[in-house]
C-alpha positions in Angstrom: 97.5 -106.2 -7.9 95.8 -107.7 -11.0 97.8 -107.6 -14.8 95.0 -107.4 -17.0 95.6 -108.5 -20.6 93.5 -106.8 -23.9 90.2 -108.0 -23.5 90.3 -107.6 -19.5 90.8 -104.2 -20.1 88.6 -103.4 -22.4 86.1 -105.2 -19.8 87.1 -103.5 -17.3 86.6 -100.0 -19.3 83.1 -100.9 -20.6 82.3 -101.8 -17.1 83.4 -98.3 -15.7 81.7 -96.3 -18.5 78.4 -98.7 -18.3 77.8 -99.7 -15.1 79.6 -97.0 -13.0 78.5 -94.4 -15.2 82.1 -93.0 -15.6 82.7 -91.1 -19.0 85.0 -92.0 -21.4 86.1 -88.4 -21.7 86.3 -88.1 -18.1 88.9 -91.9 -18.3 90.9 -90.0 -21.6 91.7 -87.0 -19.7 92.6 -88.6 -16.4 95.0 -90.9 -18.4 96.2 -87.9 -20.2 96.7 -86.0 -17.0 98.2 -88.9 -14.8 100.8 -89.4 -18.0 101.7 -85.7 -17.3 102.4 -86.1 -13.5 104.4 -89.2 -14.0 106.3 -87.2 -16.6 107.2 -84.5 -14.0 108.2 -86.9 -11.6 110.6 -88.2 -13.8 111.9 -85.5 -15.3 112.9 -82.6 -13.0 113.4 -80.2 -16.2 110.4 -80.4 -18.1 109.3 -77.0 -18.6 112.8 -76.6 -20.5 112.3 -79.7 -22.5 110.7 -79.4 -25.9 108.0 -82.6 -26.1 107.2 -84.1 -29.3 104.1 -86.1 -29.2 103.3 -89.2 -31.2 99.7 -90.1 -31.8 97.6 -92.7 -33.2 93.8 -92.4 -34.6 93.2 -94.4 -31.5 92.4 -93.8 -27.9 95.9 -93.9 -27.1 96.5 -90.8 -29.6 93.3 -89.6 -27.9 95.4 -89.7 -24.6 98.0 -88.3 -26.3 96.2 -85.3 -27.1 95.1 -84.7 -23.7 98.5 -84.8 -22.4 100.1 -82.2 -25.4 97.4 -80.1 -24.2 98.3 -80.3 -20.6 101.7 -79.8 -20.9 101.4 -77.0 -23.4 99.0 -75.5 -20.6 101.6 -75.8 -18.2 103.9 -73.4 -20.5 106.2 -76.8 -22.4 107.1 -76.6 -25.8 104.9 -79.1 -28.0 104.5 -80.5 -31.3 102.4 -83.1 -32.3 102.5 -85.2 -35.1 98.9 -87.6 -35.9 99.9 -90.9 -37.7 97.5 -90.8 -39.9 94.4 -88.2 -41.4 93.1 -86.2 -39.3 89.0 -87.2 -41.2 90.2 -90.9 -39.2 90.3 -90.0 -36.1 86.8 -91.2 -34.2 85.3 -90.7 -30.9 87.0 -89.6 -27.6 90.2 -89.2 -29.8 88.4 -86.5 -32.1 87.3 -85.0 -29.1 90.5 -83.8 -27.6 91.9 -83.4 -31.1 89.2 -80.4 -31.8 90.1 -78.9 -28.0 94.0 -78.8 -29.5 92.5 -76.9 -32.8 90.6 -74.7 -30.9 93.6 -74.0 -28.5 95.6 -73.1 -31.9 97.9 -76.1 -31.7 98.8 -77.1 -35.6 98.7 -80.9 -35.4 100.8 -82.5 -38.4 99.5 -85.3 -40.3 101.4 -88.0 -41.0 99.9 -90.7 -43.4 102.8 -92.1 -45.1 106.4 -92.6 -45.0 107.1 -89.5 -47.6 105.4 -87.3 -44.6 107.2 -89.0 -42.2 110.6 -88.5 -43.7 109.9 -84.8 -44.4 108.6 -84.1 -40.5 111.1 -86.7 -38.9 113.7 -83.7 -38.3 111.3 -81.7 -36.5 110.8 -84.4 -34.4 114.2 -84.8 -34.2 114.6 -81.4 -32.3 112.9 -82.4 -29.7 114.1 -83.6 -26.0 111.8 -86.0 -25.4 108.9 -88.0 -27.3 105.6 -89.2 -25.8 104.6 -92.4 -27.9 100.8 -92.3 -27.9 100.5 -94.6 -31.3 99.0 -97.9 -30.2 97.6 -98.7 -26.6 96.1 -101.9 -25.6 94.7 -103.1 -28.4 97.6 -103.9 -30.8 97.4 -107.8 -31.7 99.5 -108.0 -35.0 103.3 -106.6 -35.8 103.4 -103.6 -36.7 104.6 -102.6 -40.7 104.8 -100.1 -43.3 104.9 -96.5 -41.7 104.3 -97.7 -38.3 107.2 -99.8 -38.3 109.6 -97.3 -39.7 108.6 -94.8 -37.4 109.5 -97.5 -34.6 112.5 -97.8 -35.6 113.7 -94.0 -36.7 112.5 -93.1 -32.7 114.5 -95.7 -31.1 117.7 -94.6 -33.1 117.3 -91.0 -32.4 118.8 -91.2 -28.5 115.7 -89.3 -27.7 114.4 -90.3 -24.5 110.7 -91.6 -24.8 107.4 -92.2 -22.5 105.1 -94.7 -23.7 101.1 -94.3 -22.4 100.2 -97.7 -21.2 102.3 -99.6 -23.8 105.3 -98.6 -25.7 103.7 -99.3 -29.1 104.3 -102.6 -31.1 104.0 -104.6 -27.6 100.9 -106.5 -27.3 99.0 -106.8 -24.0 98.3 -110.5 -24.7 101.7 -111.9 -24.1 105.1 -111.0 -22.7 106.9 -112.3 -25.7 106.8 -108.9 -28.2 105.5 -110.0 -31.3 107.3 -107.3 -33.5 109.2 -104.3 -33.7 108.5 -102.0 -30.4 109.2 -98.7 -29.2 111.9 -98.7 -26.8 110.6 -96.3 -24.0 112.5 -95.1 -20.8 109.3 -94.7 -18.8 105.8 -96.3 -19.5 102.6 -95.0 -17.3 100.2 -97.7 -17.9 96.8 -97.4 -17.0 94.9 -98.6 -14.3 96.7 -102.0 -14.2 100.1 -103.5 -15.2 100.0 -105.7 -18.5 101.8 -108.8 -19.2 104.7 -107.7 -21.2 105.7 -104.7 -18.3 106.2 -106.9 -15.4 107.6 -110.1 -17.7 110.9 -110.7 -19.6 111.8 -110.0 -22.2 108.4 -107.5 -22.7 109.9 -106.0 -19.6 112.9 -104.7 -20.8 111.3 -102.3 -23.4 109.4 -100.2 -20.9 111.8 -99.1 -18.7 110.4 -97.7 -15.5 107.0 -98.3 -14.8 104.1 -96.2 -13.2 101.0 -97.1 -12.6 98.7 -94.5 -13.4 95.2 -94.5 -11.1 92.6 -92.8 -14.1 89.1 -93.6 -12.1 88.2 -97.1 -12.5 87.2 -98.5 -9.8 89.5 -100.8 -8.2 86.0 -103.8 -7.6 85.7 -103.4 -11.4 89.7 -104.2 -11.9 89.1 -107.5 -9.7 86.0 -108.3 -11.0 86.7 -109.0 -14.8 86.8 -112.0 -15.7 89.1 -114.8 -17.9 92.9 -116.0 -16.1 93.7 -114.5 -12.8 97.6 -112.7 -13.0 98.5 -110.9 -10.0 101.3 -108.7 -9.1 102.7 -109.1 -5.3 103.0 -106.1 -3.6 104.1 -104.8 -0.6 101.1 -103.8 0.9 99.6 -106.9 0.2 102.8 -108.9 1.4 102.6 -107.1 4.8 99.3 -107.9 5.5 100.8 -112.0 6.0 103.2 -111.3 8.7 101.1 -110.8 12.1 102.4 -109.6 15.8 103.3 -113.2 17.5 101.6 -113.4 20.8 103.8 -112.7 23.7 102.9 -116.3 25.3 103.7 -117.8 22.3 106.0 -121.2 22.0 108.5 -122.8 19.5 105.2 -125.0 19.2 103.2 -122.5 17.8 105.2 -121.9 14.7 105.6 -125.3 12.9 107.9 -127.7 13.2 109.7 -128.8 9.7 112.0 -131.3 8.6 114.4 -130.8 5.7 115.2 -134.1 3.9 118.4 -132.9 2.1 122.1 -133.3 1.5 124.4 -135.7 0.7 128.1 -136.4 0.2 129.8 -132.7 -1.4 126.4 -131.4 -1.1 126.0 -130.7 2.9 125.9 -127.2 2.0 122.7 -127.7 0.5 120.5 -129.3 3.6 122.1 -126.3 5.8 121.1 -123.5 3.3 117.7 -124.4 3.3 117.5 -125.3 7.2 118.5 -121.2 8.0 116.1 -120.4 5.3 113.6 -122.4 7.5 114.7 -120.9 10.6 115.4 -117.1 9.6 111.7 -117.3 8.5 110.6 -117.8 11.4 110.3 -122.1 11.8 109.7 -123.2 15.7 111.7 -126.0 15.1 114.0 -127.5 12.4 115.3 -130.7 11.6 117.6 -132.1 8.9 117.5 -135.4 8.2 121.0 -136.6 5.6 122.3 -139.5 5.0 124.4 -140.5 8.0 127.8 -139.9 6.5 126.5 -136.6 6.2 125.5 -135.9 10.1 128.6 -135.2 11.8 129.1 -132.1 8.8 125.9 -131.2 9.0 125.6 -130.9 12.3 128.5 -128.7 12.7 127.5 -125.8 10.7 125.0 -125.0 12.8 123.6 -125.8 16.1 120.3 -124.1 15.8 118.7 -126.7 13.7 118.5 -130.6 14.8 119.5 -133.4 12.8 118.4 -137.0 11.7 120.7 -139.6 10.2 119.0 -141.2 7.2 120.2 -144.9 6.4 122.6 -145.5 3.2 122.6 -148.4 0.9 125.6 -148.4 -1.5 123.4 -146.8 -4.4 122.2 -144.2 -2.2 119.3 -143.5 0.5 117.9 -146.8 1.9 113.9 -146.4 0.9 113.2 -148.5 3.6 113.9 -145.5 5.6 111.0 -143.5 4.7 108.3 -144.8 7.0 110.7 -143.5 9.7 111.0 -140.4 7.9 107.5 -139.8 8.0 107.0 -141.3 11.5 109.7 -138.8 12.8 107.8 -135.7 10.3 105.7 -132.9 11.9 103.7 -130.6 10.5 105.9 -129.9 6.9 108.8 -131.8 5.1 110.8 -130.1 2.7 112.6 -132.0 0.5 115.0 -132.2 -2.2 118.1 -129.9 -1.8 121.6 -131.9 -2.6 120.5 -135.2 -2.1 122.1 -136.5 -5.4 120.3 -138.7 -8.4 121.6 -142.4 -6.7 118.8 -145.3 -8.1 118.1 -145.7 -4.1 117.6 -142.0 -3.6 115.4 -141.7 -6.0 113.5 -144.2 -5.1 113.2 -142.9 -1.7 112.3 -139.8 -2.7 109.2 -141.1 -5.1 108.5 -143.4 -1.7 108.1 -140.8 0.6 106.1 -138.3 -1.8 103.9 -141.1 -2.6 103.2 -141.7 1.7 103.5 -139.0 3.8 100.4 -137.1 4.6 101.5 -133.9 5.2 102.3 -130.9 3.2 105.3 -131.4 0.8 108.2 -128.6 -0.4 110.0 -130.1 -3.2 113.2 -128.7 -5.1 115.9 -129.4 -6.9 117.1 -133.8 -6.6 113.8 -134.2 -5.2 111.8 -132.5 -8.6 114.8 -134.9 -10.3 113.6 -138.0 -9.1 110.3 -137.7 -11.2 111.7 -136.6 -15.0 110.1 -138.3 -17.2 107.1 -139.8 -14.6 105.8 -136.2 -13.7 102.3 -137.5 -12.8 103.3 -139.2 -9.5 103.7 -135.5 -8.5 100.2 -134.9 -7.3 98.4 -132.7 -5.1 95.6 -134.5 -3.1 92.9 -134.0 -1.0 93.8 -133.0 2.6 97.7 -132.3 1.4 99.2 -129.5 -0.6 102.1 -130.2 -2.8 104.9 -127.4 -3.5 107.4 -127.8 -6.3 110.0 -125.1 -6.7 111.6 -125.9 -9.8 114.4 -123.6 -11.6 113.8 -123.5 -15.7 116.1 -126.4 -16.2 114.1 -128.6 -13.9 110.6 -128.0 -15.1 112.2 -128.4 -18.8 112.9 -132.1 -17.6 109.2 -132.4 -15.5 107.4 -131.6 -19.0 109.8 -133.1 -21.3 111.2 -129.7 -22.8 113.8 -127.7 -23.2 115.3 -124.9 -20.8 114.6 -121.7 -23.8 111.3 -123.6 -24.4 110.1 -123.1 -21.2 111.4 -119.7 -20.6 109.9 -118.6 -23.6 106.1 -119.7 -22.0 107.1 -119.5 -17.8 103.7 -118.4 -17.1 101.8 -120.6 -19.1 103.4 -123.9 -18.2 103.8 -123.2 -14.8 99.9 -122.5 -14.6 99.0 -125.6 -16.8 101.4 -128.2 -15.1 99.9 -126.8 -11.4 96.1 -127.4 -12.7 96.6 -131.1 -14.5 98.7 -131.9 -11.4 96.8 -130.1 -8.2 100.1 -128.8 -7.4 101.8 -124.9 -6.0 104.4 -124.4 -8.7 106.9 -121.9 -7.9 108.8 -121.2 -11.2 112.2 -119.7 -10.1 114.3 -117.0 -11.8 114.1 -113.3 -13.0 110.5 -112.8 -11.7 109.7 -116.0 -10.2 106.4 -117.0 -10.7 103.3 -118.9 -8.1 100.9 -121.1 -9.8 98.6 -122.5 -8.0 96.2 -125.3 -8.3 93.1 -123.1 -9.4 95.4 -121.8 -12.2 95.9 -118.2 -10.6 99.3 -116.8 -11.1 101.3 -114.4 -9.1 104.6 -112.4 -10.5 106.9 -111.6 -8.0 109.2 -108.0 -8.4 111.6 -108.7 -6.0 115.1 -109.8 -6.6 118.2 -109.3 -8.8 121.0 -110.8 -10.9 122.9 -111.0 -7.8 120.8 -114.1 -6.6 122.0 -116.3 -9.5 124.4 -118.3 -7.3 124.7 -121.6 -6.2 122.2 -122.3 -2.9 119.6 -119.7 -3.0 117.1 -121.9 -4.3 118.1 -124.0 -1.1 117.1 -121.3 1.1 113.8 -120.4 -0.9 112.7 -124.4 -0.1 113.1 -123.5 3.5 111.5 -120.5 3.5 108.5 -122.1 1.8 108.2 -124.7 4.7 108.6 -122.5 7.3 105.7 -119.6 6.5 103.7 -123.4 5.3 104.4 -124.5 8.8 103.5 -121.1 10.0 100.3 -120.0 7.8 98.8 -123.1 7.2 98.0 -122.0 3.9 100.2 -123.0 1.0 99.2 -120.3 -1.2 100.2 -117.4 1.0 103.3 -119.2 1.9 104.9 -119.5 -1.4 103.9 -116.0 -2.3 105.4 -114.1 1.2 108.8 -116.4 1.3 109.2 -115.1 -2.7 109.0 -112.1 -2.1 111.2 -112.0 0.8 113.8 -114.2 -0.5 113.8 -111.6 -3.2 113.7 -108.3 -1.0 116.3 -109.9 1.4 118.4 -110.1 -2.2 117.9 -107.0 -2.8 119.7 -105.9 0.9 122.4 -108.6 0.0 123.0 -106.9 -3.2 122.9 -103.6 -1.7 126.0 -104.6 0.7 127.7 -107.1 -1.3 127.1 -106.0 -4.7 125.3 -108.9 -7.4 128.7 -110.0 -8.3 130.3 -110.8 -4.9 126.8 -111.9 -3.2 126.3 -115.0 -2.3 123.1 -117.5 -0.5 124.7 -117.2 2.8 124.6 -113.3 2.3 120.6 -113.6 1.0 119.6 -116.1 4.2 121.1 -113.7 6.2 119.5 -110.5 5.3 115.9 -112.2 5.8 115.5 -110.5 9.1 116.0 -106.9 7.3 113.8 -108.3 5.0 111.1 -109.1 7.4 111.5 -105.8 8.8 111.8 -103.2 6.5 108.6 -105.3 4.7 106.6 -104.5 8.2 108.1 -100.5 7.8 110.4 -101.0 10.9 113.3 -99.7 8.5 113.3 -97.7 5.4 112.5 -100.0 2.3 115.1 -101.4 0.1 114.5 -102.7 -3.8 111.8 -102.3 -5.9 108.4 -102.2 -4.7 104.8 -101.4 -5.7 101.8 -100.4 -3.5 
């Protein structure tokens, strides 16, 4: 599902009204009417609810206009209250304002903070407020009366939904750049925005609906500038096919984990059941051969390789037999440790092997401060899976720097570098090598524990070694890791949840994803 910043959607609305030959009436009173439904939905005892509604000069206060009529239609109690004179209002928005004066509802003006103090208590009566003030096309802080209206609404208690934006946000970034409404339900329209699916934008717009208002879904995928996609689950199930009742272990990829060392076997068998529960034919872990014995214990689904030791770490003259002994994908990385020798080995093997690479956590390590040996290249796709901390030290900056720009230096480090970057944490990001960018809604506090990255890396290999296609294999094992955390935190609770409890609800995952069982977690069709 594409997020569509400012000028996207203001593409995408000329394109409708232009080139479809849509109205702009017919778009204001479809977003006006959608707002309606969503509010219904949400709130079971609207009828007795008395509405105040906030309006700008704007289309937004157009669409605000449209909905005080609806809902006065349907027998609510309204008031609305214009921010501004009524001789500003243009357009569309002067429109639907003339239908409410026809109608006989007494619209109060608001054009300074004098007005705004005297009619404030009015709106304090009211049970719920509708914030129609700015839409998508606010690109500065808000001030003056604007801002003080901001914050007298978000001190009253009352509960507030926002059409498209809760005002003060800016569709541009996911960062607010000033004083915003707080809102407990947000219908946007026709396509999510940055700062509703991202942190910390994301925490001002409580729930989110997505409100269908007639533009065609071609136009939505057709404007141009960067390419932001939500995952969803319809899209999600389309990636998991039937297997073939003749099939083979064979048929479904054979990877090898390069991964543990000593106090870190947990690590290399974390991400081997993340390979396995998602679906690997066959998995192999190679570890340093101290590691072996403890390795191979924990589980006896998975194979295992004993990688030569040196007294400064891995032995890089091991990696040609590494790669000899390699399949179809190697994953590599997880608790291997920061030895000299290691991390030579690891920069060996990226640099050789000619098969698709996974790289987390020691293995993303071995190249701070030399992030250009990290390349993508012709005929071999490159997967880094990097937590905040990790991609700080890949581009020389700190952990709140780069979680303060994920999107943007995730899709600028995958572009100069040919790479798949899978930015981890609260809404894990996919960039891809062609700079598109996917936001992933799955997941929860729960899966900040130690070893769930581990069993993302196998997952990655596995649907890599399965799909052939590294794009749809980080963005179906992110959202299942995710979902399958979801389920976990569901049983376990996000306190007492663990990675063991997240690798083992990936076949619930898998299945309540293909609608064998009833869904679990957040989702969006």
């Amino acid at each position: 599902m594409r997020v569509l910043n400012a000028s996207q959607m203001r593409d995408a609305d000329k394109r409708a009204i232009e080139d479809i030959g849509i109205p702009s009436l017919v778009l204001m009173e479809n977003a006006g009417r959608q707002t309606v439904a969503a509010m219904e939905a949400m709130y079971t005892d609207l009828p007795e609810r008395q509405v105040g509604v906030l309006c700008g000069r704007g289309n937004n206060g157009g669409d605000g206009f449209v909905v005080a009529r609806t809902l006065m239609q349907r027998g609510v109690d309204v008031s609305v209250f214009l921010l501004g004179r009524v001789a500003e209002v243009r357009g569309d928005a002067r429109t639907n304002l003339e239908i409410l004066g026809r109608l006989g509802v007494t619209v109060v003006e608001v054009s300074d903070s004098q007005a705004w103090e005297l009619h404030f208590s009015e709106l304090s009566d009211c049970t719920l407020i509708v914030d129609a003030i700015f839409g998508t096309g606010l690109n500065a802080p808000v001030s003056g009366l604007i801002e003080s209206v901001i914050a007298d609404v978000n001190a009253s208690g009352i509960p507030v939904v926002a059409i498209d934006l809760p005002s003060g946000l800016s569709a541009d970034s996911a960062e607010p750049i000033g004083p915003s409404i707080e809102a407990g339900l947000t219908v946007t329209l026709a396509a999510p925005k940055l700062p509703l699916v991202l942190p910390p934008g994301e925490l001002r717009a409580g729930d989110i609906v997505i409100a269908d208002i007639g533009i065609p879904n071609d136009v939505l995928e057709s404007v141009g500038g960067p390419r932001v996609d939500l995952l969803t689950r319809a899209s999600m199930r389309d990636l998991i096919t039937p297997r073939s009742p003749d099939s083979h272990k064979g048929d479904y990829g054979r990877v090898l984990v390069v991964a543990g060392s000593p106090g870190k076997t947990g690590a290399a068998h974390l991400a081997a059941i993340g390979a396995l529960r998602s679906g690997a034919g066959l998995v192999t872990v190679a570890t340093p051969a101290s590691c072996q014995a403890i390795v191979a214990a924990m589980a006896p689904e998975y194979m295992t390789e004993a990688l030569h030791e040196t007294d400064d770490g891995l032995d890089p003259n091991d990696v040609d037999h590494v790669i000899e002994i390699a399949r179809d994908v190697i994953a590599i990385g997880p608790g291997l440790g920061q030895m000299a020798s290691t991390r030579e080995f690891i920069k060996l093997l990226v640099d050789r092997a000619t098969m698709p690479l996974v790289i987390d956590a020691d293995g993303l390590n071995a190249f701070s401060g030399d992030p250009d040996r990290l390349m993508g290249r012709e005929g071999r796709d490159v997967i880094i899976t990097p937590h905040p901390g990790e991609m700080g030290r890949l581009v020389g900056m700190s952990t709140d720097e780069v979680q303060s720009s994920r999107l943007e230096i995730a899709r600028n480090f995958a572009g100069a570098h040919r790479v798949y970057v899978v930015l981890k944490g609260h809404r894990t990001l996919v960039a891809t090598p062609d700079e598109k960018v996917f936001i992933n809604p799955t997941g929860n506090p729960g899966m900040a524990t130690g070893g769930t990255g581990d069993v993302l890396t196998g997952m990655i290999a596995a649907w890599l070694a399965q799909l052939l296609d590294a794009e749809a294999a980080c963005k179906i094992a992110v959202y299942l890791h995710g979902m399958a955390g979801d389920l976990a935190e569901a049983d376990e609770s996000e306190i007492s949840m663990t990675a063991g409890d997240v690798a083992g609800h990936l076949g619930d995952a898998i299945m309540e994803l293909t609608a064998r069982r009833k869904v679990v977690g957040p989702q969006q069709d």
